[in-house]
C-alpha positions as CSV (number, residue, x, y, z in Angstrom):
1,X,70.0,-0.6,-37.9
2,X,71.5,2.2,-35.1
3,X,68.7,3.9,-35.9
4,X,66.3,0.9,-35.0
5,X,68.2,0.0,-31.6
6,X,68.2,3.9,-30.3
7,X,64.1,4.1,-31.1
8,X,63.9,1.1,-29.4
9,X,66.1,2.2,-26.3
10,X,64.5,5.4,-26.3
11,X,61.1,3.6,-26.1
12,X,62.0,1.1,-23.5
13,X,63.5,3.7,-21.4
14,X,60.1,5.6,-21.3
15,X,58.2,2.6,-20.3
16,X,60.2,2.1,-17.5
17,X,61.0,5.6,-16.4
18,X,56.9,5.7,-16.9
19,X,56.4,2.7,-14.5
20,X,58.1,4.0,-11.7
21,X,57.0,7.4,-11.7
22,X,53.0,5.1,-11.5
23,X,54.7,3.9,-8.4
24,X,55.0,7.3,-6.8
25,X,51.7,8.4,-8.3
26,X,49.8,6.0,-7.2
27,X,52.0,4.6,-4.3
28,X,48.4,3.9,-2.5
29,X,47.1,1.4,-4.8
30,X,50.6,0.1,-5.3
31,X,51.2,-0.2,-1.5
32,X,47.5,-1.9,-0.9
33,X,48.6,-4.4,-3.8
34,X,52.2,-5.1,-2.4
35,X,50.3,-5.4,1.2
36,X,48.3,-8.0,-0.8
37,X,50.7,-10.2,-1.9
38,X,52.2,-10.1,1.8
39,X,55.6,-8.5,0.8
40,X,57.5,-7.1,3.8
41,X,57.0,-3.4,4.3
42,X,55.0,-2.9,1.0
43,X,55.3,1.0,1.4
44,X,59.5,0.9,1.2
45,X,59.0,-1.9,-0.9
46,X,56.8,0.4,-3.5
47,X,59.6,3.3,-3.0
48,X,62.9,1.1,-3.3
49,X,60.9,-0.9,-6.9
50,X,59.4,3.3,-8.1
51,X,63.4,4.1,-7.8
52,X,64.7,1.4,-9.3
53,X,62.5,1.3,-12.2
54,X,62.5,4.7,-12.6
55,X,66.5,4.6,-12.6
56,X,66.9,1.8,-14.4
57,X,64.2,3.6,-17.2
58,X,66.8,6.8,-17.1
59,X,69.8,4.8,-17.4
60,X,68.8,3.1,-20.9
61,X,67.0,6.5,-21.9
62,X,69.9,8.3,-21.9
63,X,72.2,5.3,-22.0
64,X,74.4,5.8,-18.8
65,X,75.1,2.8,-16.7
66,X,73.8,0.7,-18.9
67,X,75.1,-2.4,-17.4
68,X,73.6,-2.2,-14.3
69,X,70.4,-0.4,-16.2
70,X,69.9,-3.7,-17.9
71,X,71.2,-6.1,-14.4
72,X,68.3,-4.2,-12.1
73,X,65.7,-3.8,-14.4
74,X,66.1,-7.8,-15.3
75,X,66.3,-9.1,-11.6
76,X,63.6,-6.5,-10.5
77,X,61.1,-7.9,-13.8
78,X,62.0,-11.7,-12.5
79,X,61.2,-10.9,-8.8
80,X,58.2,-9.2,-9.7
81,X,57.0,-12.1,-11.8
82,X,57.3,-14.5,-8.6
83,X,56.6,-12.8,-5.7
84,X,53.4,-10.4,-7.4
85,X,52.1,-12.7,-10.6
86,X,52.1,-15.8,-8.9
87,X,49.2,-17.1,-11.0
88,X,49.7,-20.8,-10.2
89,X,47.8,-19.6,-6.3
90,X,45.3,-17.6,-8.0
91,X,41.3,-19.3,-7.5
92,X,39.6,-16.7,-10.1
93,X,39.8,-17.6,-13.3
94,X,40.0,-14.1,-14.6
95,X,42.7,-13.2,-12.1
96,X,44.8,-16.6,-12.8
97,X,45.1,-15.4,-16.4
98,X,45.8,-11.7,-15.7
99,X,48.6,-12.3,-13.6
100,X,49.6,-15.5,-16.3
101,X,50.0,-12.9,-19.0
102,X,52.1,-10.1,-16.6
103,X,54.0,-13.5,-15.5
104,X,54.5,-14.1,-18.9
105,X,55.4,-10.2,-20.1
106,X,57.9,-9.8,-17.3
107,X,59.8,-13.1,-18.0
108,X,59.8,-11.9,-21.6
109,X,61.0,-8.3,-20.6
110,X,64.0,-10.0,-18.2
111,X,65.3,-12.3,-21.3
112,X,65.4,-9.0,-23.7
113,X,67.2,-7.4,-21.2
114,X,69.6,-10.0,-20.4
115,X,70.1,-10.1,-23.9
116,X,71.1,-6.2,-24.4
117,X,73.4,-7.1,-21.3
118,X,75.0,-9.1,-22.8
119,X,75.1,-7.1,-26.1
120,X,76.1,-4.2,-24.0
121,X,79.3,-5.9,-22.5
């Protein structure tokens, strides 16, 4: 069962230390999107989420901080669900379910983390 949990740290750490280093690589899309969805100052708002996704991706890869790995990466997934998939405002169909399903994911995501929170304490 270790064996299990560490393949399964290793590959949540990657797809979060992946989707903040797509925030630096693409921070012009990401910036244009954030602009979008009327965030304040979408380019520092694109720098501070790439860190903090990034970090929080480094922390459970190589299992340091864990705690507050687990803490930002949670709150980050659940202000990311309401500010950027608010589906419930969306007029295309096609767009309404997108951003449903990425609403959907990053609730999903948040619980699993609070979960290895709490397993982590």
């Amino acid at each position: 069962m270790q064996t299990l949990f560490l393949i399964g740290q290793i590959v949540l750490g990657v797809f979060f230390l992946m989707m903040g280093m797509m925030h630096f690589m693409k921070m012009k899309d990401m910036t244009a999107y954030a602009k979008s969805k009327n965030l304040p100052m979408p380019s520092l708002s694109v720098v501070i989420s790439g860190m903090v996704l990034a970090l929080g991706g480094i922390g459970v890869l190589f299992q340091v901080a864990l705690a507050w790995a687990y803490g930002a990466l949670a709150v980050f997934l659940l202000l990311v669900a309401f500010l950027m998939h608010n589906f419930w405002a969306d007029k295309d169909a096609q767009m309404k379910m997108a951003n449903m399903v990425n609403f959907q994911k990053n609730l999903a995501l948040a619980a699993a983390l609070v979960m290895l929170l709490v397993l982590q304490a």
